[in-house]
C-alpha positions as CSV (number, residue, x, y, z in Angstrom):
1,X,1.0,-89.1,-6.3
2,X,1.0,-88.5,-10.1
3,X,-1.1,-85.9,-10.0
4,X,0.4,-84.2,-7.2
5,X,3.5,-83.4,-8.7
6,X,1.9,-82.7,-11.8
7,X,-0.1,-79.8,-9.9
8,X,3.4,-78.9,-8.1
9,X,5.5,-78.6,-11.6
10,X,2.8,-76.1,-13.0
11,X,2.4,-74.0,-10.1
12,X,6.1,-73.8,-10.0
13,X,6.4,-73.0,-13.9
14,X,3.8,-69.8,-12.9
15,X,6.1,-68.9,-10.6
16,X,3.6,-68.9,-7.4
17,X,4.2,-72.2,-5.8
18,X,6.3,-72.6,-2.6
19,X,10.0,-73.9,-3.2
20,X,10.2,-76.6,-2.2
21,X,13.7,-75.9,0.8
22,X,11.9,-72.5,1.5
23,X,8.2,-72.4,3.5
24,X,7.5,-68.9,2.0
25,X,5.9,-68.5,-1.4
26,X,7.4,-66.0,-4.1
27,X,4.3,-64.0,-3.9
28,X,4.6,-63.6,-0.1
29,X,8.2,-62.7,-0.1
30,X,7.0,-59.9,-2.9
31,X,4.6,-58.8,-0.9
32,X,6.8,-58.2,2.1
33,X,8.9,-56.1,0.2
34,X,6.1,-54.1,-1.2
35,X,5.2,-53.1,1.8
36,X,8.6,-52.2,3.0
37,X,8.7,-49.4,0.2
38,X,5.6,-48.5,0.2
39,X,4.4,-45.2,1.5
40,X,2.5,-44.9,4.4
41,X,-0.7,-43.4,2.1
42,X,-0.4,-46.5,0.1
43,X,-0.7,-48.6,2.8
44,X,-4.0,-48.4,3.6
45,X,-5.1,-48.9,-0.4
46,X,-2.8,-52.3,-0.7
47,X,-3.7,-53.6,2.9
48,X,-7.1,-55.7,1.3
49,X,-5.3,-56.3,-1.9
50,X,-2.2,-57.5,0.4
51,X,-4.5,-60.4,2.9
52,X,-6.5,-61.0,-0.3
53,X,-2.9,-62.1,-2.3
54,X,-1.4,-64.0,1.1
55,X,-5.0,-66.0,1.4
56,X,-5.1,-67.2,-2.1
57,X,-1.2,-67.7,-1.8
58,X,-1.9,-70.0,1.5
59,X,-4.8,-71.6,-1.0
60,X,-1.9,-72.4,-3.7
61,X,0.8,-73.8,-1.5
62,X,-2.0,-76.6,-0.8
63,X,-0.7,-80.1,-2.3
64,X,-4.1,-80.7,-3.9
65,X,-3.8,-77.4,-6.3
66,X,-5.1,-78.1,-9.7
67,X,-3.9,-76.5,-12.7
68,X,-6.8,-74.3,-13.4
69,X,-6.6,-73.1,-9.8
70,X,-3.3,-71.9,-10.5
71,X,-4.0,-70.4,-13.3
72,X,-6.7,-68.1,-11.9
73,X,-4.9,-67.1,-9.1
74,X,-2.0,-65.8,-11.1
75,X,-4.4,-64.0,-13.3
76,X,-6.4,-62.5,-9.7
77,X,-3.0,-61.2,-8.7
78,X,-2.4,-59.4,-11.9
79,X,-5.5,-57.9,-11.6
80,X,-4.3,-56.5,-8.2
81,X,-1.1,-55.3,-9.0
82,X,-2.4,-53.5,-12.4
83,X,-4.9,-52.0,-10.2
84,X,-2.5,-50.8,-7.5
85,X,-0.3,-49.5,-10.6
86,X,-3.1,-47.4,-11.8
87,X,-3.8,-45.7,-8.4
88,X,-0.4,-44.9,-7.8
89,X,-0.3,-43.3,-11.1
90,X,-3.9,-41.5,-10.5
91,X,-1.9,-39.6,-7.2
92,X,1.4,-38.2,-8.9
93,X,-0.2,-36.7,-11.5
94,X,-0.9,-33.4,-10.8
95,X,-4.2,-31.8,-11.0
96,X,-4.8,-30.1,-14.2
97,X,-8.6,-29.0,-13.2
98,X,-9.3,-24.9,-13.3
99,X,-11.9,-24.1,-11.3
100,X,-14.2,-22.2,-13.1
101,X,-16.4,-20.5,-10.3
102,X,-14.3,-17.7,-10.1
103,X,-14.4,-15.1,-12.5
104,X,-11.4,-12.5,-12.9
105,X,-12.5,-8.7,-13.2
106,X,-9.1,-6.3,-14.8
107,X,-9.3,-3.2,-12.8
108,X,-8.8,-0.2,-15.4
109,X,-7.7,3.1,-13.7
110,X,-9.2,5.8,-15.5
111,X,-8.3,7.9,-17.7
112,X,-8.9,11.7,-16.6
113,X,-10.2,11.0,-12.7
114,X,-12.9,13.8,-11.9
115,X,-12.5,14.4,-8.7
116,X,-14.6,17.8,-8.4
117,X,-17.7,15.9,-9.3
118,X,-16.9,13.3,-7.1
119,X,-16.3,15.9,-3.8
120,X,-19.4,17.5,-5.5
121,X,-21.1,14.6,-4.9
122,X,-20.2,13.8,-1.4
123,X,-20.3,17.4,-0.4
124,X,-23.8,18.8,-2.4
125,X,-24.8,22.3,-1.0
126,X,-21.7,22.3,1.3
127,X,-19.1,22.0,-1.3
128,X,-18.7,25.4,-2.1
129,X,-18.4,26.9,1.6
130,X,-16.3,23.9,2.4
131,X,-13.7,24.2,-0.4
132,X,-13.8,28.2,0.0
133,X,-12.9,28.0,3.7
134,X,-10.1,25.2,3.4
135,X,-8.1,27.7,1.1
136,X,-9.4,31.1,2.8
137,X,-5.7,31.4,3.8
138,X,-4.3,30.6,0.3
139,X,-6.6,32.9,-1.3
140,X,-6.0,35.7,0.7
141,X,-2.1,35.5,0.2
142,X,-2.6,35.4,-3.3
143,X,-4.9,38.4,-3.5
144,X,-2.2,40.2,-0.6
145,X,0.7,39.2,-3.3
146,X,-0.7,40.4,-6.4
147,X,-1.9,43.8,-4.5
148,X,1.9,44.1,-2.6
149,X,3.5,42.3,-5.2
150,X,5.2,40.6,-2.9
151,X,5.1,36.9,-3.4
152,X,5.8,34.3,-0.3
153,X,5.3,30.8,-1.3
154,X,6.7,27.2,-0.1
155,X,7.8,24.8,-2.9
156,X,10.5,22.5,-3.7
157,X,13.6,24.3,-5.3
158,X,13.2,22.1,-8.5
159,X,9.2,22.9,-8.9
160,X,7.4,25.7,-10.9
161,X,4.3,26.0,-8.5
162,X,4.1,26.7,-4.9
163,X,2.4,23.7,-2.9
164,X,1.3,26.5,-0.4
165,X,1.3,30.6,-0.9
166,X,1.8,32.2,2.2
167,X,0.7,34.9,4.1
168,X,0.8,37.0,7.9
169,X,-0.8,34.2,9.4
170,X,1.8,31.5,8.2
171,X,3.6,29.1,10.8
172,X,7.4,29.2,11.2
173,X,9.0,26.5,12.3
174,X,10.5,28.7,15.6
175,X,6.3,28.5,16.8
176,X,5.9,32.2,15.8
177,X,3.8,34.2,12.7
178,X,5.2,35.5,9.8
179,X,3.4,38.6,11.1
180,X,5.9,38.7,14.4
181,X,9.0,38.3,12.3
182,X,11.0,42.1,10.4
183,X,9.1,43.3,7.5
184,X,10.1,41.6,4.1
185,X,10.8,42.9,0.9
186,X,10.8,40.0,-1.4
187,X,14.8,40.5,-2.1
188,X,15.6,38.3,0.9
189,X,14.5,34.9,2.3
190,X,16.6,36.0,5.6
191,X,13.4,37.1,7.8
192,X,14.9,36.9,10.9
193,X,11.6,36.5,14.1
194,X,11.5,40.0,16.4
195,X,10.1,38.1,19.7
196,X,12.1,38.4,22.3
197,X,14.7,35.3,23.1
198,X,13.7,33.5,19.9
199,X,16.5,32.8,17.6
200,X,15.0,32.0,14.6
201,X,17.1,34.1,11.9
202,X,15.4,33.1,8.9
203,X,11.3,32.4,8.4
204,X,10.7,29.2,7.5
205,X,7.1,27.9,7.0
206,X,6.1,24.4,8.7
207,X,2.4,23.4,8.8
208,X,0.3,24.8,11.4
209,X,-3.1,22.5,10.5
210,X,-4.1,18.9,9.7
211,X,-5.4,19.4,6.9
212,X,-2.1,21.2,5.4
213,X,-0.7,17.7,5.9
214,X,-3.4,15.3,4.2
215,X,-5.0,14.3,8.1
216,X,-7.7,16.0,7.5
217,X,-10.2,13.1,9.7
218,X,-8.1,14.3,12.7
219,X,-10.9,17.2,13.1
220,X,-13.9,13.9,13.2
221,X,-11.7,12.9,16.3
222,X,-13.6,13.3,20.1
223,X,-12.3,16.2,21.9
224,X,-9.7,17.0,18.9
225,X,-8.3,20.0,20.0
226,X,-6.8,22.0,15.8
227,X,-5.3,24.2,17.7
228,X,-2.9,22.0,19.7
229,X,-2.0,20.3,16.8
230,X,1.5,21.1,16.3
231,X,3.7,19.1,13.3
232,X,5.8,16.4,14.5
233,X,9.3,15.0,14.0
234,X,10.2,11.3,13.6
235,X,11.3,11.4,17.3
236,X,7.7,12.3,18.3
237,X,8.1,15.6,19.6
238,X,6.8,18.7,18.0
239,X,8.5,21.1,15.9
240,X,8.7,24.1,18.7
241,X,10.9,21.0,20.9
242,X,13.7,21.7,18.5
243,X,16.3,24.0,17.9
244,X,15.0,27.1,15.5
245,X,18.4,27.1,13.7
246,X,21.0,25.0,12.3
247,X,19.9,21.3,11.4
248,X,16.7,21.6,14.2
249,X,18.2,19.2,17.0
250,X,15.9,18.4,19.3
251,X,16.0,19.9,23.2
252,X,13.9,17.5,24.9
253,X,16.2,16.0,27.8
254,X,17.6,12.6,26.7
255,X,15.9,12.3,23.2
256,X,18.5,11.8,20.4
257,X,17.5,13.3,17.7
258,X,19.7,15.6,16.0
259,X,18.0,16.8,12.8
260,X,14.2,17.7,12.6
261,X,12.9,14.7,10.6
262,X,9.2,15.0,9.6
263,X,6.6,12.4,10.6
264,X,4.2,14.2,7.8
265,X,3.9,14.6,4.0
266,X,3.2,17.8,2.6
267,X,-0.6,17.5,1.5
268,X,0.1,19.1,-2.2
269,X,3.1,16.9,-3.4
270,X,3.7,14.1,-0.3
271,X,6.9,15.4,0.1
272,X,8.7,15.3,3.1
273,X,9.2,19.0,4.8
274,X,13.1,19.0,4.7
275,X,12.8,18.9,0.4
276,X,10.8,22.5,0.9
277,X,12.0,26.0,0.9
278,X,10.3,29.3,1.5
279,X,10.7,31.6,-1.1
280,X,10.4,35.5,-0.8
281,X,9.7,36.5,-4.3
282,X,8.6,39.9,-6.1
283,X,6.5,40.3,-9.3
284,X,9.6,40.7,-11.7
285,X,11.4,37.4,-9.8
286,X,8.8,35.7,-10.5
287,X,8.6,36.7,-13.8
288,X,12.3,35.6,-15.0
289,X,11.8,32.6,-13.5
290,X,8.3,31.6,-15.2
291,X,6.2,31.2,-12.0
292,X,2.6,32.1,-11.9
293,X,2.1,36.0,-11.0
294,X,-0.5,38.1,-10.8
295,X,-4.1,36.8,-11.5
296,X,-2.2,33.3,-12.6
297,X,-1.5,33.0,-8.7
298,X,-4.8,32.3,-7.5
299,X,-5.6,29.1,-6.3
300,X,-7.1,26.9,-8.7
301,X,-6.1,29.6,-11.8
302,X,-6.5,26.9,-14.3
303,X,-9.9,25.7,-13.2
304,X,-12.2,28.9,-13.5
305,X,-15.1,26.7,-11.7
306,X,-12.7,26.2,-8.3
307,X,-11.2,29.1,-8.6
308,X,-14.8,30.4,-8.5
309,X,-15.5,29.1,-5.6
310,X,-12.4,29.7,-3.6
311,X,-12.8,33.6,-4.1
312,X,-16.8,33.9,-3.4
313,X,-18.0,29.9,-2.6
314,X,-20.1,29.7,-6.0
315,X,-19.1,28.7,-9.1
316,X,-21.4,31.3,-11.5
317,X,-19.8,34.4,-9.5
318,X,-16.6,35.5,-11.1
319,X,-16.8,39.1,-9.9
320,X,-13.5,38.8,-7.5
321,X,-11.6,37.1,-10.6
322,X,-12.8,40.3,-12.7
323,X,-11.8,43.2,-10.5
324,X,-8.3,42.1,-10.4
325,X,-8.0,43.8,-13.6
326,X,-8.5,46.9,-11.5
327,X,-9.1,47.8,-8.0
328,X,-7.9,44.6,-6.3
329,X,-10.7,43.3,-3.6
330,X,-9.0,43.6,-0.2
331,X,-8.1,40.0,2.0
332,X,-10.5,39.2,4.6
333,X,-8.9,39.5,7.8
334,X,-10.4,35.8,8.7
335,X,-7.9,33.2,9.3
């Protein structure tokens, strides 16, 4: 009897015995609320540590509980609770590993791209009768201009280039030639059309080709028919659907549209066609206002290699460029 309240007194001093009015232990009642706050991912980590603590607690609540049984047990649960400390710790610290199986390249843009050597490249023998027929129309403006001296060129008002030069074969936007419009003297820009029941009064260019827009894979296309292409509005009909003058509305029946948007970039600036004008220039215009003139017209003037190559197709053969300075060569009638 002695020693059974001896064993009861030091249990109760370490805090793990049963009271004595209450049948749940300390330890149990922690336990309980332990696992009311815990969350549900600790659950499954405490659950062994949690039956392992209520069996030994069952074990101490026994009347013949020795002192050195108590003992151990509370130093078994402390060894539990530090350990469930530990790993609670372990899972709200974030991770602070880099993975190091990636490696980051810095992409440099360079400095001067060459872009001839790259179309070179692609193109090999076919570079120089590719790049000479995709500006045969440019280069037989500019060699009409600088014989008429008579310049007619589409640009934005601001610019001091032309992003195309134009000649008889141009597009306006009322579906006719610049051919089938009254004879221009470079003093006007009104060049009203002469076909019967058009209304255009005034030329103005629009793009008549893919790749005068940038769409130049149109032509890899099945069945691609270049000369059906017609430039589009954002309303998806073509530029001969609208109205030749005033702000272009559009005539199809029940479309909206009352302004010719373009669904296109101009291929030389990405531009949108409404920032363009055509200009009808002559040499001395021209002149006052510091635009190329004269041999400074030709496409690619600045690059004797391309320009080279637009004039005959080789690169060596400079004998167009040269007779500018006297008889001028005449435009091939190839459009």
């Amino acid at each position: 009897m002695y020693g059974r309240q001896i064993s009861l007194e030091n249990t109760a001093i370490l805090g793990d015995s049963p009271s004595p009015d209450s049948g749940t232990s300390t330890s149990a009642m922690d336990e309980e609320r332990s696992e009311q706050n815990a969350s549900p991912n600790e659950v499954d980590n405490t659950s062994l540590a949690s039956s392992l603590v209520g069996h030994q607690a069952s074990e101490a609540s026994s009347p013949t509980l020795s002192v050195s049984q108590a003992i151990e047990l509370q130093g078994s649960i402390s060894s539990v609770q530090s350990k469930q400390k530990t790993v609670a710790k372990q899972k709200k610290k974030p991770s602070s590993k880099i993975n190091t199986a990636y490696t980051i390249r810095t992409i440099v843009p360079a400095e001067k791209a060459d872009v001839v050597s790259v179309a070179r490249a692609m193109h090999r023998e076919d570079f120089g009768h590719q790049l000479k027929g995709l500006f045969q129309s440019e280069t037989d403006a500019a060699l009409r201009a600088v014989q008429t001296g008579i310049y007619i060129g589409w640009r934005c008002p601001e610019y001091h280039w032309d992003c195309f030069r134009l000649g008889d074969q141009a597009k306006c936007f009322c579906g006719h030639l610049l051919g089938e419009h009254q004879k221009y003297t470079g003093r006007s820009r009104r060049v009203p059309c002469v076909v019967m029941r058009c209304g255009c009064q005034a030329f103005k260019f629009i793009p008549s080709c893919p790749e005068e827009v940038g769409e130049m894979w149109l032509k890899k296309r099945f069945n691609f028919d270049a000369a059906a292409w017609r430039a589009k509005c954002r309303c998806k009909h073509t530029h001969e659907e609208h109205q030749p003058t005033g702000q272009h509305a559009c005539k199809v029946k029940g479309c909206r549209c009352v302004r010719f948007e373009s669904a296109f970039l101009c291929a030389a600036c990405d531009r949108k066609w409404e920032a363009h004008e055509t200009f009808f220039e002559t040499t001395d215009m021209r002149r006052e206002a510091n635009l190329p003139y004269g041999a400074a017209y030709l496409p690619f003037a600045e690059m004797p290699e391309l320009r080279n190559v637009v004039l005959t197709g080789s690169e060596e053969d400079d004998t167009v460029f040269q007779s500018i300075g006297g008889g001028l060569p005449q435009p091939s009638t190839s459009h």
